[in-house]
N, C-alpha and C positions, 0 to 999 in steps of 0.2 A: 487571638485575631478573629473569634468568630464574630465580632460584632463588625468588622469592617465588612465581609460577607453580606449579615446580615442586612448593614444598613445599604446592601446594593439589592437587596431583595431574595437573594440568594437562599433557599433555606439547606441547611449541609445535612446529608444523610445520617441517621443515628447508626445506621449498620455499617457505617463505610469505614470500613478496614484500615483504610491507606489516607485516612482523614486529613493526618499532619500534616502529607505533602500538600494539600493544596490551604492550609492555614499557614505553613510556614513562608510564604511567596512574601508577604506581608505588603505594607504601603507603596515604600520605593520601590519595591522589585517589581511588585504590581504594574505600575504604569512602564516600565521599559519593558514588561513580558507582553503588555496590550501592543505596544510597538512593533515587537518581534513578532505577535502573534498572527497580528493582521496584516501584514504590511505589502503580502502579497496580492489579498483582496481589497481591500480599502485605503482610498488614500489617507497622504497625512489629514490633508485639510480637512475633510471631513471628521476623522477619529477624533482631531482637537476638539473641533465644535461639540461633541456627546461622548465623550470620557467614558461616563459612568454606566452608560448605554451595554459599551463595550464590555468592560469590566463584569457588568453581571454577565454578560453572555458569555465570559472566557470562563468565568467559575464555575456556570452551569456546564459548560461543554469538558471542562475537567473534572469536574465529579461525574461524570457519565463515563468517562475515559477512565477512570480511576476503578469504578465500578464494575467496567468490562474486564480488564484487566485482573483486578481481582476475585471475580466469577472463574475466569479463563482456571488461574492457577488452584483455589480451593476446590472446583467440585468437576472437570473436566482435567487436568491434574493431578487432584487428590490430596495437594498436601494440607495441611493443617494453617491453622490461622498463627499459630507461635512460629511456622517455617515461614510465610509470604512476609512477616513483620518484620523477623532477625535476619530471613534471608535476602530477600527482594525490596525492602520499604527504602533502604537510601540511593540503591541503585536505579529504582523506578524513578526516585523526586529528582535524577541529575539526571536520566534522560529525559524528562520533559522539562527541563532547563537548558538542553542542546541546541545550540543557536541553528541547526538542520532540523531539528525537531520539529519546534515552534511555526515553524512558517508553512510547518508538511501538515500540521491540524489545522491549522487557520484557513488551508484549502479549502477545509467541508464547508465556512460560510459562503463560498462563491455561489453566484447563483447558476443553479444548472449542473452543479458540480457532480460528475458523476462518477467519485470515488476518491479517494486517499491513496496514495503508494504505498501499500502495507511491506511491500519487499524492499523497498526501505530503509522502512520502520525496522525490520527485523535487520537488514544489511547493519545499521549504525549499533542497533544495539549488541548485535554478536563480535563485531570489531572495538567496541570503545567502550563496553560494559561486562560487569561479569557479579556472580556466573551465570554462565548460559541458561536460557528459557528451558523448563522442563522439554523434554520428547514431547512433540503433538502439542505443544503450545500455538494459537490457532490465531494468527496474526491477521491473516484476511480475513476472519469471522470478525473479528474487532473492529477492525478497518471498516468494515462495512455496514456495520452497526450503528457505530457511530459516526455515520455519514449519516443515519438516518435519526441518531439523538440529534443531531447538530438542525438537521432541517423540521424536524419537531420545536427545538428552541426558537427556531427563525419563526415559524406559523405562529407561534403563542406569544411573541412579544410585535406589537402593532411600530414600536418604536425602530425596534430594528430593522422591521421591513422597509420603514421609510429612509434611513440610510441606504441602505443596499438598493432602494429604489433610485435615491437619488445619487449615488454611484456610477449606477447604470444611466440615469439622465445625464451626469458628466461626460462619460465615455462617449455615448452622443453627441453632446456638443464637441468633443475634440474630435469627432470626425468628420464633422461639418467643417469645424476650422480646415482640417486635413483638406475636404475638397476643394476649398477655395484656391488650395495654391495651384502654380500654372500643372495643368498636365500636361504630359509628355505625350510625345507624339507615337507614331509607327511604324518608324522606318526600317524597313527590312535592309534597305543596305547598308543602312550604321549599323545594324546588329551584324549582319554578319563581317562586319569590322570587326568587332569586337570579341567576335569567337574568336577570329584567327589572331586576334592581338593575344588573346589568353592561353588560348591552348596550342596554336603554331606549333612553337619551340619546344622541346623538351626540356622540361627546368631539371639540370645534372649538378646543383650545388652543390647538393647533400650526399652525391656520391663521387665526384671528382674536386679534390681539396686543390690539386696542381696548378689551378688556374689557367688551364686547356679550353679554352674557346669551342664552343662547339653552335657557335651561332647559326650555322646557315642548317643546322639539322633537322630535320622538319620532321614531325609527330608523323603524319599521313607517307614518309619516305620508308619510315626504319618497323612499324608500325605491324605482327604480324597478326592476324584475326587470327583466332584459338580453337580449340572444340572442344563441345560441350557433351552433356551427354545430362538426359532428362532424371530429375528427380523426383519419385512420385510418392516417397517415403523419406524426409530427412528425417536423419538421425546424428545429430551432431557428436555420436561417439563414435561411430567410424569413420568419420571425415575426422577427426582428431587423434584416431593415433598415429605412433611415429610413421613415418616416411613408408620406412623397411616393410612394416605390417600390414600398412596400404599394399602396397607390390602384391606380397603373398596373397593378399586378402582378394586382388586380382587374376591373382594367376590360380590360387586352389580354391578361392568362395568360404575362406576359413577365416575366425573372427574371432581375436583376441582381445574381446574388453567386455564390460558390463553394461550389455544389452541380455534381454529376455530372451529364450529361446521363442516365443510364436514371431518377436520385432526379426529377430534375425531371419527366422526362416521366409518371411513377406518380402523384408528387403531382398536378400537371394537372388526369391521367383523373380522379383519387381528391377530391381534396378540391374541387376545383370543381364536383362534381356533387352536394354536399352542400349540402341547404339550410339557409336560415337559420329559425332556430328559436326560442322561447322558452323561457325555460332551465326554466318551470315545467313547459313541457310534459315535459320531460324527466325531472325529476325526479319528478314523480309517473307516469311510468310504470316503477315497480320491475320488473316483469316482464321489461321488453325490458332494461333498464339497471340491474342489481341495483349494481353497482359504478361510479364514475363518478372521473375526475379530472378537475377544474377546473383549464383554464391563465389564464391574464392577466396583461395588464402590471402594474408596481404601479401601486395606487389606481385598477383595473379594476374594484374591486369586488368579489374573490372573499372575502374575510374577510367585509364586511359580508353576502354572500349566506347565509353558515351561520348570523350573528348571526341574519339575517332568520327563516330556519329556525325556528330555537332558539326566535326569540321568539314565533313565529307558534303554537306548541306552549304556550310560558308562559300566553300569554293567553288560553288557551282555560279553560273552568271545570272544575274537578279531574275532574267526570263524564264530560267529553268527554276531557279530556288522560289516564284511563287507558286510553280504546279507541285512542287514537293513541299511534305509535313513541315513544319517548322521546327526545330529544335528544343524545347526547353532543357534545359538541364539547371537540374537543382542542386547543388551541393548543401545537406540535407544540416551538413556541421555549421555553415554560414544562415540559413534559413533558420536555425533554433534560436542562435546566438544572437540574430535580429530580431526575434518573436519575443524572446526573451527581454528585451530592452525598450520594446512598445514600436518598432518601428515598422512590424505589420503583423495580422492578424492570420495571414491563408496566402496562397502559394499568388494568387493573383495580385497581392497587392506587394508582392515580395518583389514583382518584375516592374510592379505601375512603379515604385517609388521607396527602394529597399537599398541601401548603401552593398557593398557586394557585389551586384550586378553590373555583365559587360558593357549592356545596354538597356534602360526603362522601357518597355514597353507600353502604351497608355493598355488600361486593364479592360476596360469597355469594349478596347477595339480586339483587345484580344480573346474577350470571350465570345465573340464574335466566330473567331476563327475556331475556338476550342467544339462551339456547339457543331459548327460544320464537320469535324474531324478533322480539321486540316492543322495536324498538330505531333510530334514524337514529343511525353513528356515524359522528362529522365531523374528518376529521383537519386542521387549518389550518394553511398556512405549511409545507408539507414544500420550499422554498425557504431556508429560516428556519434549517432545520437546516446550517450553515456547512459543517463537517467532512466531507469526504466522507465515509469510512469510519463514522461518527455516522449520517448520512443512509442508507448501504446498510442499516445498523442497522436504523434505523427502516422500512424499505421492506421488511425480512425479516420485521420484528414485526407490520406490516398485511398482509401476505401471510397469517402464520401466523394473526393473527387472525381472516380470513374461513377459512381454513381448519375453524378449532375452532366459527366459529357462521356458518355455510355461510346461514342466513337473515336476517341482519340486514344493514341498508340499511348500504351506505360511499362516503363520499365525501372525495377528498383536495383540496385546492389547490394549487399549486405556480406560480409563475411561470415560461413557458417558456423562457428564457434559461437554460440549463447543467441543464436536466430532460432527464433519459435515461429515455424509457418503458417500456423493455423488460421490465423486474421485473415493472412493475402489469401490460402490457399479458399478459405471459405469465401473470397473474394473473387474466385475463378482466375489466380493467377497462376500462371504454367510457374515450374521451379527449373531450373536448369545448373550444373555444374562445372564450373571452367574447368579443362583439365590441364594438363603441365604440359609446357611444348613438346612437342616428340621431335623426334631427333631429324626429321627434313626440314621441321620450322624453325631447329638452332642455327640448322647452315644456311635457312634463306636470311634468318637474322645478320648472321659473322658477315654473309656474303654483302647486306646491305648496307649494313656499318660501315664497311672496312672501305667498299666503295664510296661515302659521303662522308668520312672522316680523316681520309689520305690521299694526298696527289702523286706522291712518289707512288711508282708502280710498284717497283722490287718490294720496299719498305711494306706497302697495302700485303700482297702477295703473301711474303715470309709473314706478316703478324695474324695474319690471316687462316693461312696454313699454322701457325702455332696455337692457336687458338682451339683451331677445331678439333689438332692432335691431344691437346689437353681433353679434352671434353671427352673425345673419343677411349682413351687409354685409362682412364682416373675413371671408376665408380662412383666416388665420394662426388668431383666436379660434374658427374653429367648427370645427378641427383638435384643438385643445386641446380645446374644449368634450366631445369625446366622452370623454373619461375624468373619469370622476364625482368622480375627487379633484380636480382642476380646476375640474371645472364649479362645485361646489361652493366652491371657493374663489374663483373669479369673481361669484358669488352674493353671498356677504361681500365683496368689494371693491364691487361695485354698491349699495352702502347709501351709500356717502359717497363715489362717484365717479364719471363716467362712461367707460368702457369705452375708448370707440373715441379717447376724448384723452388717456387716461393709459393706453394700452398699455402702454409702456415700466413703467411702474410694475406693471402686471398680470405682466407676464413677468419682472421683479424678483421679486414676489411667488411668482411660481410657480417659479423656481429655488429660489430659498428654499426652498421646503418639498420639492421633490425632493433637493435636495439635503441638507437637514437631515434630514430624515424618514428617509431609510435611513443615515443615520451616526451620529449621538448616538443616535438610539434602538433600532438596529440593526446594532450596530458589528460590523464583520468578526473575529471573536471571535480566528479562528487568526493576525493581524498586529497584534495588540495590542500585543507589544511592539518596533513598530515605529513605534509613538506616533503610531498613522494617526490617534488622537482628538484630536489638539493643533489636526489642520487644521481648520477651521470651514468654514462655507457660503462668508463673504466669501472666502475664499481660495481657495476653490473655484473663484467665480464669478472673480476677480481670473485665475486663471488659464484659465480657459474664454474671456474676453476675447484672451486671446495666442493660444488655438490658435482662434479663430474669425479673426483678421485675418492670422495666416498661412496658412490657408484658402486665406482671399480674394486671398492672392497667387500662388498656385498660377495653373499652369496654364489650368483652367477657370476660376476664381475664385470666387465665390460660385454661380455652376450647378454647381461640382462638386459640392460636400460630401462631399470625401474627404482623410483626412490620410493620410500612412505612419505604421506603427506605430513606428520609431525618430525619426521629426520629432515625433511628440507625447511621444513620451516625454523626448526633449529638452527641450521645451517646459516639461515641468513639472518635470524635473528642475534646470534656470536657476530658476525659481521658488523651491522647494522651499531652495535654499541662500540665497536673501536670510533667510529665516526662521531656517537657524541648524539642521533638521534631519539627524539623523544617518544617513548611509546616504542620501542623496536618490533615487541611482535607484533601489534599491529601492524605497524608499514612494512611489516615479513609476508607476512598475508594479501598486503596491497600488490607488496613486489609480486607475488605467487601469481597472485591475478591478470596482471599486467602483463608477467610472462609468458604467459598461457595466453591472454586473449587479443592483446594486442602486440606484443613482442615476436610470436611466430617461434619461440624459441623453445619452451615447453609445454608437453599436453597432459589432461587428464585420461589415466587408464582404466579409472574406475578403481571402487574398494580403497578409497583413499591413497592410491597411487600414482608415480608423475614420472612423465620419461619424457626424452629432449624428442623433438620434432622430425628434426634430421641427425640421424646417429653420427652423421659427420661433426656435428659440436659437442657431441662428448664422446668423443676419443680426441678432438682438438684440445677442451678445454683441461681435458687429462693430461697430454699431452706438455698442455702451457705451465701446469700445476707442478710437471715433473721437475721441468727445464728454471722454475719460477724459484724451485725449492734445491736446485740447484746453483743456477746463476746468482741470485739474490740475497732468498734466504743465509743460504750456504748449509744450508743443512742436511745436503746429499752430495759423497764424494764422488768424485770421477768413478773410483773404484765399484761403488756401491752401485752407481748409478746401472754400470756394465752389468755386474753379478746380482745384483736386488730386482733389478731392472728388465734389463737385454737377457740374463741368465735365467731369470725361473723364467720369460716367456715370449723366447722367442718359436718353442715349440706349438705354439699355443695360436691360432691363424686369428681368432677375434683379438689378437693383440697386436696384431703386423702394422694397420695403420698408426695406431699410437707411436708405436717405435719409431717407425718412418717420420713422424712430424715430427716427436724430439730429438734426429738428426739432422732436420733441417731447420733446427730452430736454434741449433749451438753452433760454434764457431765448428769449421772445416777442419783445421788440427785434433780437434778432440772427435770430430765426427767419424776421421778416420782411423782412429784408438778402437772406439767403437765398433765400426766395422773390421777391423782387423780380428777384434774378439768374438764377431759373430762366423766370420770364414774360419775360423780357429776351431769351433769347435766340432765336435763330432755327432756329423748330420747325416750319416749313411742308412743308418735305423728311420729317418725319420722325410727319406727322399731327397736329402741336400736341403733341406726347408734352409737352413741356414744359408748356406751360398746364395740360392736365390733372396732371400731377404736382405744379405749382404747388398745386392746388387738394387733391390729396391732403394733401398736407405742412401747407396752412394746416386742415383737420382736424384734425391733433394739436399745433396750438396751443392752450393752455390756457387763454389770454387775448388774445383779440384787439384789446381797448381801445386799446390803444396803440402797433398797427401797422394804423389805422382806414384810412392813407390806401392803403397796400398792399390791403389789402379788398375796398375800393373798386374802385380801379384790376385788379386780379384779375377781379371778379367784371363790371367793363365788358367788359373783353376774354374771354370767355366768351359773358357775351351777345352779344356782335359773330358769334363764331361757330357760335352758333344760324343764322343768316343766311349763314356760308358758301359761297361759289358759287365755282367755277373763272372765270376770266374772257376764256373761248373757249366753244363753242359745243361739246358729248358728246351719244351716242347715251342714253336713259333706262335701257336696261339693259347700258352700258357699266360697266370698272371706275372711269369716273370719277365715276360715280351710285353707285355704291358707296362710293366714297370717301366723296362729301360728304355720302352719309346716314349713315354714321358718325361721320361728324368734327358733324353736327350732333346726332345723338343721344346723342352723348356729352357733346357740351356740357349737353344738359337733366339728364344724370343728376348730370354734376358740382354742377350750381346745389343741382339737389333733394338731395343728401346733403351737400355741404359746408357747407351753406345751409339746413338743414335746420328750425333751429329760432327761423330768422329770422322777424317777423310778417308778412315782404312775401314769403316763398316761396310759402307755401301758396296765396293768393291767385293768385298769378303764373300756377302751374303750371295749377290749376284754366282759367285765361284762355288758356293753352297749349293744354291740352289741350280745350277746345271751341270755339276762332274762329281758331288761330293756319291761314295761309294753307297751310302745308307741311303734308301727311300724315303725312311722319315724326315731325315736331318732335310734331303733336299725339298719335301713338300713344307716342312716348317718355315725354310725360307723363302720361298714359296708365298705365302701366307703373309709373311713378314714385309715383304718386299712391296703387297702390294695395301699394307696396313699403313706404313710406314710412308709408301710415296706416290700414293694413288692417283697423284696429279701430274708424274712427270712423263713426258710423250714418248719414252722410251718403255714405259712397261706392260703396253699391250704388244707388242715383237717380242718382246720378252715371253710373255705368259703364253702367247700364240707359240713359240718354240715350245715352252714346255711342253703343252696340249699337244703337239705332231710330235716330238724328238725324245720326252723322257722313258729313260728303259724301261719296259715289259717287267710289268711287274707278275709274278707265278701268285704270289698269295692270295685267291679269290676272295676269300671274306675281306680283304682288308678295304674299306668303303675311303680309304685317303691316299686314294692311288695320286701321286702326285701331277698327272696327265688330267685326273677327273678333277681335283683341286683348280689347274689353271681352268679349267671347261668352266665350271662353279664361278671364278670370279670374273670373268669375264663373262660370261652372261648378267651378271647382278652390275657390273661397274661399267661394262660397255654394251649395253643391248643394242643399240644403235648404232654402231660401227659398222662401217661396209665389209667386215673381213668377217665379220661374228659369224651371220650366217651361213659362206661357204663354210668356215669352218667345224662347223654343228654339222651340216650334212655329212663332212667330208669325216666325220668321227662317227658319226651313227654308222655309215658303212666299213671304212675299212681301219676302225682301233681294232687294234691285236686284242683287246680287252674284249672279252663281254660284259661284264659289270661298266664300263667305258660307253661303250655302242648303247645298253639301254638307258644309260645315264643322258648321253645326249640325244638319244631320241625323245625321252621325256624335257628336256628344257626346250626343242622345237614344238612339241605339243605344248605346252605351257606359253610358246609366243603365238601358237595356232597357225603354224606355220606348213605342219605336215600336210 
């Protein structure tokens, strides 16, 4: 086929290695590769009219491509001409036959074109090729190479310049067509119609299946602003590890993943001495903050914060909304997918006359406003944007944008997982990071729900008060709780549920919508035809189940929370082929990604290692795996389940959650088998762990009716160890006085929450806590009483008696004098009560305590009171 070449002019290199592939394309393949290869740049009409035009230029631009390529690997490389020929020659001629390929080189004819997506390039061929490009195989030198072979071809052929000239004279005519149609007009009051038509309501499809109406719920009602805290160094690997590592990583400045030590030690200085902020403050001070990018995990909240914007503009009255900024908000996924399809070119012509939009704006008029500043432009989702190369795009076009209107407000989103900031930041955009709600903005959440989603009082009230108590009591749920799509969704499952007994079912619910939420409706656009959409959630979760119990048999076990990246890709690659998918470890790899980047489910640790996000999904999906392999499979008995199971590790505290979910995931008869055989065994060595475990697990029984006599028996032996005592003689401030006012104060908390909604707790505790002989037991319930029912009118008389009436206690060191205890909670839960402050005086001078007296003289100093 060298003469077909030839007779396009083409002369083929004598040194060219990798010759065959571009002789083997031959005739017919020829003209369908010129189709694929231009198709991005050049229309059809024109390509038809100069065929042959093309054709030389696709040969030349691939033996340059062919040439770089095989430079790359022989003498940067190093290997031999017999390894790039046996090893690399038919893997290379099929990825430049990859219907992705073809259209990603036929870029470099655009005019103007300033660069190829080399990452890519290297993305398809490490997923769909093998084997891998040597180490240091240098894809962006290629890449950019032959952007400049390709505009060297264009200079030398006069033929081809006159196409691509008259390309570009098309593209002009069809803008001119473009202006002629009617343009749209300006109206600020249809537009901000149209905000509140879109973003009003909060859309709960995808998290409430029940068909619960929640129409009159309005975004701007339930809606809390968050805080931020400034980022002047991201590092998207410590915003990625799990949950847990965060906390520590907060609380000690200690940093479990692979980063360098001078990154870490910058970040440190730098973002620890950043405070925490609210995001309004920030926003409205344009001055200091003209430009801003928002990170967050998904369902942090950063999309609804613009809506919030947007609408906070809409509903103001047209007199006021024209002395305020305007809104724009760009949802950046809608904005590509139109750009992509020819139906606008830049953000201005995206609002004159872009399908997507609430309301057209005519574009004249609005640059009008843009130059004046009289503008907030909101760009959403620059995550959203898939394609790298698409995404630099866009990060060029909001660059140039503040460029040309230097006073108008910008602000981006992005979630920080695979966000590079260097563009915006060299763009003088400030970085800021959402942070998780804290625990006054769940209850102003619960409180504002529950008020616009129930009319019955009681009903609001108790689901209300159950909510919060979950949140409060559960580790696992007030982890979750900080991220507003959750929270949110726990919200809707607390209408017909309670919390703390159908976890299991909570964190079902909640995989589900992570994992469905960024795949049907956000599907990885560039592995589409790798048929990533066939997988569902179930399969999702079915395989999150395998790598959470191969986990748990590592090493560390469930304290680790870490897989290798080729055991998890295994993991789902075994998976992946019971279903019949083609290619599995590829779309093992997609999954991987998916997981991690947009799923919110697992993260990267570095060193080729991966652990879940929140340790609450793998101790659940352990958990599911157990119950899965029991219920189902059948391939774990009851027996085993107890002694394989419950028996090597109930001793073991990183394994209490897990236990605790696979009792509330099986039937109640069996669950109280179960528990019967964890009070059975012998916990005295080991602090009663047992008993109290017992007492966890029968919590997330569902029904207790019919394991009454386990209940029972449970809840004697508890009470028994209220009353615990060694049975030898210890010093009072020995560790065996330690011991037993643990093991007895633990026992009251057990009673007061497992027991919680029994009619004989409440009663009990109260009797605890003001006649029981032990100081501990009575400040435990204490404690309990006011954890347990902090809303009802009856428990500041209560505490207030404590604080005057409980006995004098002799032991000076002991800092839980139960007197000081009532003093403590009632300054935190009642500051403002008319009785507080007499009562503070009235204890600074005359408590029999002295530990007492300067305890409440420091909580009047503290209100500044003295």
């Amino acid at each position: 086929m060298v003469e077909l070449w030839t007779a396009l002019g083409v002369s083929i290199l004598n040194d060219l290695l990798l010759k065959d592939i571009l002789l083997k394309l031959g005739k017919e393949a020829l003209e369908d590769y010129v189709k694929d290869f231009f198709k991005d740049c050049i229309k059809t009409g024109v390509q038809s009219a100069q065929p042959d035009i093309l054709k030389k230029a696709l040969g030349e631009a691939l033996q340059q491509l062919l040439k770089l390529i095989e430079d790359e690997l022989l003498f940067e490389c190093e290997l031999t001409e017999a390894e790039v020929r046996d090893t690399y020659q038919i893997a290379i001629g099929r990825f430049l036959q990859d219907d992705e390929v073809k259209p990603l080189l036929g870029k470099a004819f655009e005019k103007n074109c300033r660069g190829i997506d080399d990452n890519q390039l290297r993305i398809i061929w490490r997923q769909r090729y093998s084997p891998d490009m040597p180490t240091g195989f240098n894809w962006d030198g290629i890449a950019k190479q032959y952007v400049k072979d390709v505009k060297r071809i264009v200079r030398n052929s006069p033929e081809l310049k006159e196409l691509l000239t008259l390309e570009i004279l098309e593209s002009i005519e069809q803008q001119v067509r473009d202006n002629a149609k009617i343009n749209p007009d300006f109206n600020i009051t249809k537009y901000q119609e149209g905000l509140r038509e879109r973003y009003s309501h909060l859309n709960l499809s995808s998290l409430d299946t029940t068909g619960c109406a929640y129409n009159e719920l309005k975004l701007w009602h339930v809606f809390i602003p968050q805080n931020v805290r400034q980022v002047h160094q991201v590092l998207p690997q410590v915003y990625e590890l799990p949950k847990e590592h965060q906390r520590r990583l907060r609380e000690s400045h200690l940093l479990d993943a692979d980063v360098s030590v001078e990154e870490l030690t910058e970040y440190k200085q730098v973002y620890s001495q950043q405070p925490i902020r609210p995001i309004q403050e920030i926003i409205n001070d344009k001055d200091n903050y003209p430009y801003l990018v928002i990170l967050g995990d998904p369902g942090s909240g950063k999309s609804t914060l613009l809506q919030y914007l947007a609408l906070d503009w809409a509903n103001s009255t047209p007199n006021d909304a024209s002395l305020q900024p305007i809104p724009l908000l760009i949802e950046l996924r809608t904005y590509m997918r139109n750009r992509d399809v020819g139906q606008c070119k830049n953000f201005l012509e995206f609002f004159h006359d872009s399908s997507g939009i609430v309301c057209h704006l005519n574009q004249h008029q609005l640059v009008e406003q843009l130059k004046a500043g009289n503008a907030l432009v909101m760009f959403d989702g620059l995550d959203e944007v898939f394609d790298p190369g698409k995404r630099e795009d866009v990060i060029t076009d909001i660059h140039r944008f503040t460029n040309d209107y230097p006073d108008v407000r910008v602000i981006v989103t992005s979630r920080v997982i695979g966000y590079k900031p260097q563009r915006l930041r060299d763009a003088q955009f400030y970085h800021f990071m959402l942070q998780d709600l804290e625990a006054n903005q769940i209850q102003e959440f619960i409180t504002r729900w529950h008020d616009l989603t129930f009319t019955n009082q009681v009903d609001k009230q108790r689901k209300r008060e159950r909510l919060q108590r979950a949140i409060n009591t559960s580790k696992a749920i007030r982890e979750l709780a900080g991220n507003p799509l959750l929270l949110t969704m726990m919200a809707i499952l607390n209408r017909n549920q309670e919390l703390p007994k159908d976890r299991p079912e909570l964190y079902n619910q909640a995989s589900r919508v992570l994992l469905h939420q960024w795949d049907v409706e956000r599907a990885l656009v560039e592995h589409q035809q790798l048929e990533i959409q066939t997988i569902d959630y179930k399969d999702k979760q079915a395989m999150l189940r395998r790598v959470a119990y191969q986990m748990q048999a590592a090493e560390k076990g469930l304290a680790g929370n870490l897989i290798a990246a080729d055991e998890l890709e295994g993991i789902l690659t075994d998976y992946l082929k019971t279903l019949d998918i083609n290619n599995p470890r590829a779309v093992a790899r997609v999954m991987i990604k998916q997981l991690r980047e947009r799923n919110f489910i697992l993260c990267f640790m570095g060193a080729d290692y991966y652990a879940f996000v929140h340790r609450t999904f793998l101790e659940y999906f352990c958990a599911w795996e157990y119950v899965w392999q029991f219920e189902k499979e059948r391939t774990l008995s009851l027996e085993a389940l107890k002694t394989e199971v419950f028996g090597k590790h109930w001793q073991d505290e990183s394994w209490h959650e897990v236990l605790r979910l696979i009792v509330g995931m099986i039937e109640p008869k069996l669950a109280g088998e179960i528990i019967d055989y964890l009070r059975n065994q012998s916990g005295e060595a080991e602090k009663f762990i047992n008993v109290f475990l017992a007492a966890d697990c029968l919590s997330e029984v569902r029904n207790r009716s019919g394991i009454a006599s386990t209940v029972i028996q449970l809840l004697n032996q508890i009470n028994g160890l209220i009353q615990y005592d060694l049975p030898y003689y210890y010093e009072s401030y020995s560790e065996e006085a330690d011991l037993v006012r643990a093991i007895r104060i633990e026992a009251v908390a057990a009673i007061a929450i497992t027991w919680h909604d029994s009619p004989d707790t409440l009663p009990w505790l109260k009797q605890k806590a003001q006649s029981d002989d032990d100081e501990y037991v009575r400040g435990a319930a204490v404690e309990e009483l006011a954890k347990g029912w902090k809303d009802e009118p009856w428990l500041f008389e209560l505490l207030r008696d404590r604080a005057l009436n409980d006995p004098f206690v002799r032991e000076e060191d002991w800092e839980d004098n139960p007197r000081q205890l009532a003093i403590e909670i009632i300054v935190k839960q009642y500051p403002n009560h008319p009785q507080t402050l007499p009562l503070l005086r009235d204890r600074a001078e005359n408590d029999p305590d002295e530990k007492v007296r300067e305890f409440a003289h420091k909580k009047l100093a503290q209100l500044a009171i003295v």
